[in-house]
C-alpha positions, -999 to 999 in steps of 0.1 A, spaced: 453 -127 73 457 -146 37 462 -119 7 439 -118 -21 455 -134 -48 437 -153 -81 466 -185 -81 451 -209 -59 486 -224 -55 497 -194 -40 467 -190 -19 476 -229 -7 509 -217 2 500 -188 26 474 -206 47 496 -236 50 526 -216 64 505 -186 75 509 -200 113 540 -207 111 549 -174 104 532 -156 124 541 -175 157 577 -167 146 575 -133 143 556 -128 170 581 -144 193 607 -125 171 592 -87 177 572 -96 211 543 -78 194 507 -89 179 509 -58 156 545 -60 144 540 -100 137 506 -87 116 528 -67 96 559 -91 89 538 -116 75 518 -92 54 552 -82 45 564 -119 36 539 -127 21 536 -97 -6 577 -103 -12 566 -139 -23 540 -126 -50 567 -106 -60 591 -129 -62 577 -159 -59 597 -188 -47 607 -220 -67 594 -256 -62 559 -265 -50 543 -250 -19 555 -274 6 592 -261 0 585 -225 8 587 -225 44 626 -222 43 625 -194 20 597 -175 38 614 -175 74 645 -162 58 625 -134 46 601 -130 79 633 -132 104 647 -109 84 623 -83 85 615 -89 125 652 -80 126 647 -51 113 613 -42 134 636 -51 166 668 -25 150 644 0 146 627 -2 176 659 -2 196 667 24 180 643 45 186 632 63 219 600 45 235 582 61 261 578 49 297 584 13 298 582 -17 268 557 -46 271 552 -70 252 516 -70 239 491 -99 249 474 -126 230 452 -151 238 464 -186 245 430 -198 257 427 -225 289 448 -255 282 485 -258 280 487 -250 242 480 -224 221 451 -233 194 450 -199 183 485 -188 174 508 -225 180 527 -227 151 523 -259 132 559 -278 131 558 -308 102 521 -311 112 524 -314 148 511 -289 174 546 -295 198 584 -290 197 612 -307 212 630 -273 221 645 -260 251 611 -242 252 579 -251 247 555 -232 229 537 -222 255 568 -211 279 577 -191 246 548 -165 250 549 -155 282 560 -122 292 587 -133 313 602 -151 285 598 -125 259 610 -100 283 640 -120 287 640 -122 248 649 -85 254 686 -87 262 700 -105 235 705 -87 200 680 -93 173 706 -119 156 709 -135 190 671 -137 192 667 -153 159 695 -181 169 678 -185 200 643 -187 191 649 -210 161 672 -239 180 657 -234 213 616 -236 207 615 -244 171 640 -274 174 657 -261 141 697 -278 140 730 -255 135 726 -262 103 692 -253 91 694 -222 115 724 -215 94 706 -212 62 672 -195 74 693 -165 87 723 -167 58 752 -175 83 779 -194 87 769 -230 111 805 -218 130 788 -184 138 751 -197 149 772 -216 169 792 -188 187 760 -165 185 735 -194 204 767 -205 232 762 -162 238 723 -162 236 722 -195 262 746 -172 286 726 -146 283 691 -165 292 711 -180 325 692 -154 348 658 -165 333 671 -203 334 679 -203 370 642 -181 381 620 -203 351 585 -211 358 568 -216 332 532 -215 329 519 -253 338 481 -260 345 492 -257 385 510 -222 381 475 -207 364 451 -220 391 475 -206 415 476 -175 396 444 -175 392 435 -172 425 458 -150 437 447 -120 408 414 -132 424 423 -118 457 440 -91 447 412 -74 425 387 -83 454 408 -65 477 416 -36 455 375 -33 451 368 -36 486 394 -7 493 418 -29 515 452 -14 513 463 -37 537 452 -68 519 465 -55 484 505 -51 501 499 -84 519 496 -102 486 531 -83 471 563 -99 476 589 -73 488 605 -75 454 576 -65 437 579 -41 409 551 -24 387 553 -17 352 533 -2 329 531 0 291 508 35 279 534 39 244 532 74 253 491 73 245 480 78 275 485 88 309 509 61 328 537 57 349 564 61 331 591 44 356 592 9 374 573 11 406 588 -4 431 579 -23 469 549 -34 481 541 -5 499 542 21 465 526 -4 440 498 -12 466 491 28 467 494 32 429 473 8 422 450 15 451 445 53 436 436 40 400 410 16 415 394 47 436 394 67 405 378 44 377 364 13 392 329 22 391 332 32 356 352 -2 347 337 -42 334 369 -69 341 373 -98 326 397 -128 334 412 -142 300 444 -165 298 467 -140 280 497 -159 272 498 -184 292 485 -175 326 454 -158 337 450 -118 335 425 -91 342 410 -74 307 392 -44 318 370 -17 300 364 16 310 330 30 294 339 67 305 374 85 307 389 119 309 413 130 281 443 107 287 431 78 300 432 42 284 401 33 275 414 0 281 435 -23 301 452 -55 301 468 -66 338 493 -100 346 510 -108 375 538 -133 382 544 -147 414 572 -166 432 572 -198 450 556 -185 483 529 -172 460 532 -137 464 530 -112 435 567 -102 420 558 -86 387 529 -66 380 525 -62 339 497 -33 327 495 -28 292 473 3 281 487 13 248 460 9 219 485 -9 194 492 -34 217 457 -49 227 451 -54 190 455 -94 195 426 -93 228 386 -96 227 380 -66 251 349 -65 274 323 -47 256 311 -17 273 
């Protein structure tokens, strides 16, 4: 997304830090959409006001101005009253352990020295995680830990003091200590195994084998899904093997011969796209389905995201 714009020094700018930005803010908001917005956002600000020195000394400038407004995206949506359960919404990180469509570029290299790689800093466990720390804690966090940024230049792109990024990161770390102590994140091992198990999970769900569904599910399994009010979805965790392997069981009966699946890497491990080519009132026309699993291989976390807003960032199946 580069705005139309006649100064060819301005249009420089934007596809040069473009990336950037929009890897930021999406880690910032945990949304495709939202991060579509802040850097359309950024980016008309700095036509308006536009920045001093040459192109190369903008990035500082516009991630003050981006963080800030993913702030205020998070505020807001805190704020507000969401319906059913929050998801973060998916984007594609293709096969390997990188991201070529949506890494952000650091000083010309495709890799950061963080806490977090870039990789680890899509997934939905991590950006679920994301979710307890306040917006300000978020930014700290995101910038020291992932983007490798020091007290000091944290301090200037979100206009604090270096003694308060320091309290506000010690509180951010504390806070990702669950997360810490439970962290897998998403090597070339972890998404063959994952692979295979959503293999044999769909297979069984198509083949109408309750049994073999709840065999796969860890007893700590918990369903969520993500409908933004749109559309017809459970609207509270499900929880234990024997309730998520029903639920999911009942959709399957209902739409499966009216459904095309697709296995896509969607943020950093492998997940099931699906399209539905007919549908009562109510019911997503499409579908975007991750598991995580723990050590023994068994399904923990079931993540479906059916709200229309949030599948903006996915090629869907064609119908």
């Amino acid at each position: 997304m580069i705005l139309a714009d006649p100064n060819p020094l301005h249009s420089e700018a934007f596809k040069a830090h473009e990336r950037f930005l929009w890897g930021l803010s999406y880690r910032m908001t945990g949304c495709a959409a939202d991060a579509d917005d802040v850097l359309q956002e950024t980016f008309i600000r700095a036509l308006e006001h536009v920045p001093g020195g040459d192109s190369a000394s903008w990035r500082p400038w516009l991630v003050r101005v981006a963080m800030n407004l993913s702030r205020d995206v998070l505020r807001r949506r805190k704020r507000g009253s969401y319906i059913g359960p929050w998801l973060p919404s998916p984007i594609e990180t293709g096969e390997e352990e990188a991201l070529p469509a949506y890494e952000p570029l650091v000083d010309g290299q495709l890799t950061t020295e963080g806490r977090y790689d870039l990789l680890e800093s899509v997934s939905f466990a991590f950006l679920l995680a994301l979710e307890a720390l306040t917006p300000r804690q978020r930014a700290v966090l995101l910038l020291m830990e992932v983007f490798d940024y020091t007290v000091l230049e944290t301090a200037s792109a979100l206009e604090m003091s270096p003694a308060n990024v320091k309290v506000t990161h010690h509180r951010a770390r504390k806070t990702m200590a669950a997360y810490d102590r439970e962290r897998r994140p998403p090597t070339r091992a972890l998404q063959e195994r994952t692979r295979e198990v959503l293999g044999r999970f769909v297979a069984a769900l198509n083949g109408h084998d309750v049994g073999a569904v709840e065999a796969l599910l860890a007893e700590s399994v918990r369903s969520l899904s993500d409908g933004g009010g749109e559309f017809f979805a459970a609207r509270v965790p499900i929880d234990g093997p024997k309730r998520v392997a029903r639920f999911y069981w009942n959709v399957t009966q209902r739409r499966s011969s009216d459904s095309i699946l697709q296995v896509q890497m969607l943020n950093g491990l492998p997940a099931v796209v699906v399209t539905f080519r007919q549908g009562h009132r109510g019911e997503p026309p499409y579908t975007a389905m991750q598991c995580l699993m723990d050590d023994a291989g068994r399904i923990t976390r079931i993540y479906a995201v059916l709200a229309t807003r949030k599948l903006s960032a996915v090629s869907l199946p064609s119908a």
